[in-house]
FIDORO-562381 format. One record per residue: residue number from 1; y, x, z of N, C-alpha, C, O in turn. Coordinates in steps of 0.02 Angstrom, whole numbers, plus 50000, padded with zeros to 5 digits. Atoms other than C-alpha are relative to their C-alpha. Example, Ala and Ser with C-alpha at 12.3 -4.5 7.8 and 13.67 -1.06 7.14 Angstrom:
2
ATOM   resi    n.yy    n.xx    n.zz   ca.yy   ca.xx   ca.zz    c.yy    c.xx    c.zz    o.yy    o.xx    o.zz
ATOM      1   49941   50045   50000   49775   50615   50390   50060   50045   50000   50059   50097   50033
ATOM      2   49941   49958   49997   49947   50684   50357   50055   49961   50037   50110   49986   50045
//
This chain:
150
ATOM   resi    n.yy    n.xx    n.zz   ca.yy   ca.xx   ca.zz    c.yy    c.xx    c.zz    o.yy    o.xx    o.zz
ATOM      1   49968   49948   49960   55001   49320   57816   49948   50035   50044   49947   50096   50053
ATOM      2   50061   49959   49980   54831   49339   57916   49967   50036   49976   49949   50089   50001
ATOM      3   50048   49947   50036   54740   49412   57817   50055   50090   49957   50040   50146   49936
ATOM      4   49932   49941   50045   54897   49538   57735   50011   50053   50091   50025   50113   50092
ATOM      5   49993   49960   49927   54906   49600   57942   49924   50022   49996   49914   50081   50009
ATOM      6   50064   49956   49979   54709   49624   57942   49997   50060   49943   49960   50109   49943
ATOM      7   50033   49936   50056   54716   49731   57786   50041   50049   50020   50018   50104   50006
ATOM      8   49952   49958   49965   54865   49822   57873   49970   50038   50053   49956   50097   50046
ATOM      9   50031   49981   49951   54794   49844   58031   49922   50041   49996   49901   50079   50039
ATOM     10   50038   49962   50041   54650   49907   57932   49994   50038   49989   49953   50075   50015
ATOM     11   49968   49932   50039   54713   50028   57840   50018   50038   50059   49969   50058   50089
ATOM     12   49963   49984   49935   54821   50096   57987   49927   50034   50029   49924   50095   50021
ATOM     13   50053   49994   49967   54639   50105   58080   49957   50037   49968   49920   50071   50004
ATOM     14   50050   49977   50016   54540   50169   57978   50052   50117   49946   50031   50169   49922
ATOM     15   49976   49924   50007   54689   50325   57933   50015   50032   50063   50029   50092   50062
ATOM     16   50018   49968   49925   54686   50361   58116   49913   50013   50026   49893   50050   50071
ATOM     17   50076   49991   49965   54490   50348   58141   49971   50041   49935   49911   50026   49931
ATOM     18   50017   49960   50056   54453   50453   57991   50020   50077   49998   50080   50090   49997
ATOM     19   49962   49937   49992   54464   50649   57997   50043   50007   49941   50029   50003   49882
ATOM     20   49958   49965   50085   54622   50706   57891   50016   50053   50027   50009   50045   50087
ATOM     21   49976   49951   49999   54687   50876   57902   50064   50006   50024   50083   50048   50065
ATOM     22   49950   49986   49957   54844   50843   57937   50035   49940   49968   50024   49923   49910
ATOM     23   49942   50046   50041   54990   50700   57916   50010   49990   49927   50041   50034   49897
ATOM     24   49985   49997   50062   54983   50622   57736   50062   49970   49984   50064   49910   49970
ATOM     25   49934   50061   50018   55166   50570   57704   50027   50075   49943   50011   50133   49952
ATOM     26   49949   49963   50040   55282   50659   57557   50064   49980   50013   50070   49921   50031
ATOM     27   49937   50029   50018   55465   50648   57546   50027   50033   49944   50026   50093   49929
ATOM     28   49973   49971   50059   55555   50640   57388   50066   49950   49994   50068   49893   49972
ATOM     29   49925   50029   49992   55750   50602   57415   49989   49933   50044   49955   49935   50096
ATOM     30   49990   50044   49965   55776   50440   57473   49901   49968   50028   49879   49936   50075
ATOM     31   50093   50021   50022   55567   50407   57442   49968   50025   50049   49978   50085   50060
ATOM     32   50058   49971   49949   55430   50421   57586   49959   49961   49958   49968   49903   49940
ATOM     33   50088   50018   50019   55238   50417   57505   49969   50012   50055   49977   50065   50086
ATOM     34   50049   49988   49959   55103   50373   57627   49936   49992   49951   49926   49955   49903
ATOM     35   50055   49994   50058   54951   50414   57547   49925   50024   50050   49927   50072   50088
ATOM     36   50059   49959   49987   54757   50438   57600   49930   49971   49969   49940   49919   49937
ATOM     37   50045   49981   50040   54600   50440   57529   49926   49995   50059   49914   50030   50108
ATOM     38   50066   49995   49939   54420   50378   57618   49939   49947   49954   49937   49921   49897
ATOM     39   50066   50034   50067   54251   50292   57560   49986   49923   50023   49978   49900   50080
ATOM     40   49985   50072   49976   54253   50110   57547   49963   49977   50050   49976   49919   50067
ATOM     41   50060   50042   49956   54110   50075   57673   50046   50008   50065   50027   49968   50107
ATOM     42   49955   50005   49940   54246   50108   57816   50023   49931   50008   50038   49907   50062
ATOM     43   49953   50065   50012   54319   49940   57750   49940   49961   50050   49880   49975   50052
ATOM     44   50039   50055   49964   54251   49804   57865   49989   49930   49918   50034   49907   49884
ATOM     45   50018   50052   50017   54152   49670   57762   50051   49951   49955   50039   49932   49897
ATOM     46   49965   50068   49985   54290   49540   57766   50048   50033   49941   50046   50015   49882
ATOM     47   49949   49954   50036   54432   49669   57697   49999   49998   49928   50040   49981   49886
ATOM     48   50015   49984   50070   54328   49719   57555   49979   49936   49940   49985   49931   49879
ATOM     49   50000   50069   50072   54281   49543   57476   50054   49988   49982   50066   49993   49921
ATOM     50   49954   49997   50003   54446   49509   57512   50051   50021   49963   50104   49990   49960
ATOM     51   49946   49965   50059   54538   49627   57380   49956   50037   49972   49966   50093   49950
ATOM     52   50047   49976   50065   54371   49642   57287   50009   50068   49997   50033   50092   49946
ATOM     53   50002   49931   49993   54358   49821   57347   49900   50004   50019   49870   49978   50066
ATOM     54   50075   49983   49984   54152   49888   57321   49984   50048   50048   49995   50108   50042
ATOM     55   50008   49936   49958   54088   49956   57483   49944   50036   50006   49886   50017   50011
ATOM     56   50065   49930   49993   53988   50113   57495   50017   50057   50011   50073   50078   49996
ATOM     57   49990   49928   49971   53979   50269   57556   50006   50051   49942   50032   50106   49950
ATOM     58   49975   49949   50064   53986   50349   57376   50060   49961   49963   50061   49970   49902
ATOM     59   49932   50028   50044   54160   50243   57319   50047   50041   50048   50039   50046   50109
ATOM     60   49947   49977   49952   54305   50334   57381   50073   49949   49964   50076   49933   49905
ATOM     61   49953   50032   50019   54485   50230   57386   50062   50030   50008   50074   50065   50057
ATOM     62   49934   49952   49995   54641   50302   57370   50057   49948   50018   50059   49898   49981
ATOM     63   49945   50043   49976   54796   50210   57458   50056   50036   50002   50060   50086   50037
ATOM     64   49937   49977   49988   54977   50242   57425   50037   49945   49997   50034   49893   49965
ATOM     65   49930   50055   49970   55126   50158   57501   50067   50045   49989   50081   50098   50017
ATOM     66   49942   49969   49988   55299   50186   57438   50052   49972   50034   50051   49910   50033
ATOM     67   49949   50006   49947   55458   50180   57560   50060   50014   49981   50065   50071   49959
ATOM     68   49946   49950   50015   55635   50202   57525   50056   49989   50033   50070   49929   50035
ATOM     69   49952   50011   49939   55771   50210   57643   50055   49967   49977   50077   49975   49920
ATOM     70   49946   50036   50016   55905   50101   57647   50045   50010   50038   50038   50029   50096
ATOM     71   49958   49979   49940   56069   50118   57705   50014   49957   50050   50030   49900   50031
ATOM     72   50002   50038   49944   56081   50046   57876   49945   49977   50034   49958   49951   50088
ATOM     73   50062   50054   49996   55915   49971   57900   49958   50083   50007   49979   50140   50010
ATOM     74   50066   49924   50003   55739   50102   57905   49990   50013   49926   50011   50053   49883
ATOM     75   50034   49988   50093   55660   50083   57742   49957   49930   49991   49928   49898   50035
ATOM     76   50025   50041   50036   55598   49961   57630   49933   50014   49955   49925   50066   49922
ATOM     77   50047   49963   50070   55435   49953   57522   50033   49978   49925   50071   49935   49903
ATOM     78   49994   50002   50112   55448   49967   57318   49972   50005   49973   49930   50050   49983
ATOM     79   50064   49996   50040   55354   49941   57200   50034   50036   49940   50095   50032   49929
ATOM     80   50013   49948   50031   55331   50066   57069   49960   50002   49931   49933   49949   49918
ATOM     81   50039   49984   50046   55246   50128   56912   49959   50062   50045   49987   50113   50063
ATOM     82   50034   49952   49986   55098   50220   56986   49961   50035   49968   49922   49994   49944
ATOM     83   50070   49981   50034   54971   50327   56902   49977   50068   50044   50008   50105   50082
ATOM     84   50046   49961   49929   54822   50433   56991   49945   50035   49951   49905   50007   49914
ATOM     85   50070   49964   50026   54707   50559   56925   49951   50045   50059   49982   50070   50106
ATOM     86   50055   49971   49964   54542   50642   57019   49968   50053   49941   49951   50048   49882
ATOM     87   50030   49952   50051   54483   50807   56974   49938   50028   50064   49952   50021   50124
ATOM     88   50029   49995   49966   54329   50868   57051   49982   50074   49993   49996   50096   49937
ATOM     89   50011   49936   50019   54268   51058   57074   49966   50045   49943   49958   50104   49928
ATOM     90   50039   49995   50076   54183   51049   56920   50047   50004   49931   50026   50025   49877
ATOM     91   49966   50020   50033   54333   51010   56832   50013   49936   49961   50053   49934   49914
ATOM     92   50003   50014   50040   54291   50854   56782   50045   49936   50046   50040   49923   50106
ATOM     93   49938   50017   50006   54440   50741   56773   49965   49913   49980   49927   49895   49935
ATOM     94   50008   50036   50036   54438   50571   56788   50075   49947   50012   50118   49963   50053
ATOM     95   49918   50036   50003   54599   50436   56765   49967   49933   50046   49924   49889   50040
ATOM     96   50004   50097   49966   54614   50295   56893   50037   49956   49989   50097   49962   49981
ATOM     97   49963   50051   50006   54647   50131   56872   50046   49981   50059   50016   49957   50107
ATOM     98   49968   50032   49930   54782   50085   57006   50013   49928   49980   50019   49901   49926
ATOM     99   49975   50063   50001   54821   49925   57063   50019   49968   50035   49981   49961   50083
ATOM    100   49958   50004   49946   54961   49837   57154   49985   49939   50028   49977   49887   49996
ATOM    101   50012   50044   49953   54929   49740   57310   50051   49993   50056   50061   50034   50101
ATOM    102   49947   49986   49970   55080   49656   57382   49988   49960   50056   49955   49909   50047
ATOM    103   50017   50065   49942   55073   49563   57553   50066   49947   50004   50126   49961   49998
ATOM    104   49927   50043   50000   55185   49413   57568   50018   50002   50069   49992   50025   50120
ATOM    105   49951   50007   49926   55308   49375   57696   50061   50048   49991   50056   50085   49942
ATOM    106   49953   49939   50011   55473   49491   57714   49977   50040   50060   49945   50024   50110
ATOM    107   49985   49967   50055   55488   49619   57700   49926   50008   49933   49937   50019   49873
ATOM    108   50054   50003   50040   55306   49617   57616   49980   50083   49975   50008   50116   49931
ATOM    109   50039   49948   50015   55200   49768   57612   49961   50024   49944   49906   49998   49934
ATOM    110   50034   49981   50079   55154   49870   57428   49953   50025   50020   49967   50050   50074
ATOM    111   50042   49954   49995   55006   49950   57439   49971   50031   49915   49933   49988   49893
ATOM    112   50042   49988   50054   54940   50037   57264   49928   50036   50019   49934   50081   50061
ATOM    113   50044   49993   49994   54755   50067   57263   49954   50008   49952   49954   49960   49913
ATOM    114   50034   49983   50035   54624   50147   57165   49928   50029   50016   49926   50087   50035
ATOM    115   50092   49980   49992   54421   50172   57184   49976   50060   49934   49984   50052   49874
ATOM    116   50042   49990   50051   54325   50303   57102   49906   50030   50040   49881   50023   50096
ATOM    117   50073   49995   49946   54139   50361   57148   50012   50082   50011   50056   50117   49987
ATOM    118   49999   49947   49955   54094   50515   57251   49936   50021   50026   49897   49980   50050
ATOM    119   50070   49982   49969   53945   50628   57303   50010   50019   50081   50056   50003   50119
ATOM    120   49993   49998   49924   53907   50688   57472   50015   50090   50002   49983   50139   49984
ATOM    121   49972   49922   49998   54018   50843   57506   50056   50024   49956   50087   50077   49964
ATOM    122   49960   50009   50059   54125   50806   57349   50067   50014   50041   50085   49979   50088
ATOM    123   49932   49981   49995   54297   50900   57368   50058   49947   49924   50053   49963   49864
ATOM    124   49964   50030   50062   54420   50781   57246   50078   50016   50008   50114   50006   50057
ATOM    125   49915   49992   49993   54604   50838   57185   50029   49946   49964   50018   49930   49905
ATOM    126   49965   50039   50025   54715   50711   57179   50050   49998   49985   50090   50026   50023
ATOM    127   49917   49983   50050   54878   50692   57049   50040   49938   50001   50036   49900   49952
ATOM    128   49974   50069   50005   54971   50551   57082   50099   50007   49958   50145   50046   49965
ATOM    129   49921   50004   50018   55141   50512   56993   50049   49936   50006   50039   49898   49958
ATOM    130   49965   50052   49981   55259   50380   57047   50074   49989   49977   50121   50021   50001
ATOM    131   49931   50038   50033   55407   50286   56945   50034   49966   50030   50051   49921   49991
ATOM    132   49974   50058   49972   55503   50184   57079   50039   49955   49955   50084   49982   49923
ATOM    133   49956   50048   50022   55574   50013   57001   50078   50021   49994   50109   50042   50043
ATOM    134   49918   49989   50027   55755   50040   56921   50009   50080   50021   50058   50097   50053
ATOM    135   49982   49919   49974   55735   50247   56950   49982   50017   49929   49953   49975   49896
ATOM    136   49991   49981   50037   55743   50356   56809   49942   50057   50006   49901   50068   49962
ATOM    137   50068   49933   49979   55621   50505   56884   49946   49970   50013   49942   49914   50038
ATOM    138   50055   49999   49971   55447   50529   56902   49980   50035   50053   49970   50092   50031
ATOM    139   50017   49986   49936   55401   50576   57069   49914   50030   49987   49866   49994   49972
ATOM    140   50096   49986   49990   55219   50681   57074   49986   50022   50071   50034   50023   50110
ATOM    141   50026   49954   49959   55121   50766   57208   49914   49987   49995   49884   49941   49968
ATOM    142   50073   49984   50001   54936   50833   57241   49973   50004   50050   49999   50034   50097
ATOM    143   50035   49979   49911   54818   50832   57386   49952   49988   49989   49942   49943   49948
ATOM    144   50057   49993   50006   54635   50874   57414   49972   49960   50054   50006   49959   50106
ATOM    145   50033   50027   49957   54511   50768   57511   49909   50008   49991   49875   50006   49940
ATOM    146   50089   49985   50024   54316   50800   57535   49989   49958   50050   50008   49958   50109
ATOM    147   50040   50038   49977   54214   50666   57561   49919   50025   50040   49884   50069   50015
ATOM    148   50062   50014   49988   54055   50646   57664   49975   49963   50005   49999   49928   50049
ATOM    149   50030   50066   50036   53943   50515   57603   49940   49980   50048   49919   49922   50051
ATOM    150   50071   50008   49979   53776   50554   57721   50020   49991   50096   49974   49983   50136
//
């Protein structure tokens, strides 16, 4: 459970101490996506052995969390069919591997997560599409992030 709060508290920390442009959340019906995008060397040490995440200033990681409201209660996480593509100004397209990291305890926190590499200045568009468990739709959206590596 310690360690599932430091990767929380983590995360959390490092999408507040990181410039973003503006609030990354989507809503799609009952569905909130939190989603952002930064270069693994933010990860403290500990984090990154931890869920075997490689840190450096040219890996960028992509984190999405899905949410879905319940009636009575806030929202719950769910796990999902995720898939994630990166396109870069060049056009060149590449497919990420995601992969789900659940924290125990209740309610237990999803996180899906995906690494790819990154130059210094690198603008990347990201395509994510999301299947929630027992849903019938695919859920997409897109958002740009530019890394600085130096």
């Amino acid at each position: 459970m310690a360690r599932c709060l430091t990767l929380c508290i983590s995360l959390i920390f490092l999408s507040v101490a990181l410039p973003a442009p503006a609030e990354q959340v989507e809503t799609f019906g009952a569905y909130t996506v939190h989603y952002n995008a930064f270069t693994t060397n933010s990860l403290t040490p500990e984090i990154a052995k931890l869920y075997n995440i490689r840190r450096s200033n040219n890996r960028a990681l992509l984190n999405v969390s899905i949410l879905k409201q319940v009636m009575g209660t806030s929202t719950k996480p769910v796990k999902a069919i995720v898939k994630a593509t990166a396109t870069n100004l060049n056009s060149q397209l590449s497919q990420l591997t995601v992969r789900e990291l659940i924290e125990s305890g209740e309610p237990g926190a999803i996180y899906y997560l995906a690494e790819t590499s990154v130059n210094n200045g690198e603008m990347l568009t990201y395509n994510v599409s999301f299947n929630p468990d027992g849903e019938a739709e695919t859920y997409t959206f897109t958002f740009q992030q530019q890394f600085i590596t130096e």
